[in-house]
N, C-alpha and C positions, 0 to 999 in steps of 0.2 A: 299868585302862586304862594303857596303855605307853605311851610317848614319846620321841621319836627328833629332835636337828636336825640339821641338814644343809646344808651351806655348797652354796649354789648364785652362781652367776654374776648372782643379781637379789637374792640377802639369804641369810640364815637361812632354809629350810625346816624347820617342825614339822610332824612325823609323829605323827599320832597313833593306836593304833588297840590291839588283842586278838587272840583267837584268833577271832573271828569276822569280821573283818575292818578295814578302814581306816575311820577316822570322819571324819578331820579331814587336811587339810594344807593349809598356812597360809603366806603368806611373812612374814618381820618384818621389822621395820623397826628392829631390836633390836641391842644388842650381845652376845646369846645364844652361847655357844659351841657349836659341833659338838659332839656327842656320840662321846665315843672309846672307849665299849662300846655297841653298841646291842645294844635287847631283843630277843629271839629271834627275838619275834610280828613284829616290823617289818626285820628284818636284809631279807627281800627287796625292799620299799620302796625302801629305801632304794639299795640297789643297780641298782634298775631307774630310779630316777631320777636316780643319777649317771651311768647309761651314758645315761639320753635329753639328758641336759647334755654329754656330750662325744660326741654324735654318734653314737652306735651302739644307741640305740632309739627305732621309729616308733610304737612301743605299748607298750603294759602289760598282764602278765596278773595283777592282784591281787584276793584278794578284796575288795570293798568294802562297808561298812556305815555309810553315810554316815544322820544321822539330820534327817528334813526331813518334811511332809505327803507325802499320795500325789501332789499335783498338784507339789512340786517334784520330787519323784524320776522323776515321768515325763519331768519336760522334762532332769536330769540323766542319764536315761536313752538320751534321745534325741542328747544331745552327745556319747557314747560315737560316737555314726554317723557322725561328720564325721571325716573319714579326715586324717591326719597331711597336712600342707602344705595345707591347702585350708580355704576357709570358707563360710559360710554368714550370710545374713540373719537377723536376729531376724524379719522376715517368713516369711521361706520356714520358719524355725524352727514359728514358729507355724500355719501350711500345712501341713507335714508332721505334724503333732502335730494335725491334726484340726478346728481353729480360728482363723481368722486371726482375728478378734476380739478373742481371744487375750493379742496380741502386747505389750502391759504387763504381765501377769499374767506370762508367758515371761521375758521381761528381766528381773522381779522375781527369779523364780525363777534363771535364770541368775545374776544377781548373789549372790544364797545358796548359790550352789556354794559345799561344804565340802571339796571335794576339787584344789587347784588342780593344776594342770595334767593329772592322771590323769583327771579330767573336762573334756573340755579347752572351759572357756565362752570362751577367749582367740581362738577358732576363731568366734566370733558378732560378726558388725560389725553396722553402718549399710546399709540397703538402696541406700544413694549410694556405698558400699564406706568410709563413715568410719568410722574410733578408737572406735565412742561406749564409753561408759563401760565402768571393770573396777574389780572394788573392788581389784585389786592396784596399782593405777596404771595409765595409758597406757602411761607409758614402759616400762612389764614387760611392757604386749601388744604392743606392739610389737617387741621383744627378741623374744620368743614367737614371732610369726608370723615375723620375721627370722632365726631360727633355724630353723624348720621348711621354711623356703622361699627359702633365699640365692638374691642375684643372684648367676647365674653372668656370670664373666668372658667377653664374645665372643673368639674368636680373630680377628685381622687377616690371617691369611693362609692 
């Protein structure tokens, strides 16, 4: 397993992953320093999430091998589907995924995203459009969703 960090605008990201894919990526809360060689296996990573931090990616193409039961990889499967600037309900989450019954079981699972922001769970609110919970902090989803989705300026005239 290889290991990469990455100074982002919210902390330290860790990059973790191999030839089979990404496992892990993590923010810290850390005094970690960036990594000034990264490994092979992660050199794209890393790349693709420093152009999604200065604006110039709405997606990711990486492999990933994130390690979870089958019921979290479905619902990390399913956050892959919420398209860049936009979000969705941990309801509707659990509606689309076949059970609203569900929707504890979902949020559970979203909160064990090992993959932040490439999975992107920061894209799952409150059915009232609230904050609720991120194990990265609010104020990171928040950053998140205000990055994906700025107010634009009206013109006056």
């Amino acid at each position: 397993m290889k290991t990469a960090y990455l100074q982002t605008p919210l902390g330290i990201a860790k990059i973790e992953g191999d030839e089979n894919g990404l496992t892990a990526i993590t923010v810290l809360d850390s005094t970690e320093k960036p990594t000034t060689k990264v490994p092979k296996v992660l050199e794209n990573a890393v790349e693709q999430l420093q152009e999604y931090f200065d604006g110039k990616r709405t997606d990711f193409d990486l492999d990933l091998n994130p390690k979870g039961t089958d019921f979290q990889k479905q619902v990390w499967k399913a956050l892959l589907t919420i398209p860049y600037g936009k979000t969705v309900s941990y309801l509707a989450l659990s509606k689309n995924l076949g059970n609203v019954k569900a929707i504890r079981a979902v949020a559970a699972a979203n909160g064990k995203n090992p993959l932040w922001i490439v999975v992107p769970c920061h894209r799952v609110i409150g059915s009232d459009g609230s904050l609720t919970g991120y194990a990265g902090g609010l104020h990171r989803k928040k950053w998140l969703l205000a990055h994906e989705n700025p107010v634009k300026q009206q013109s006056l005239f």
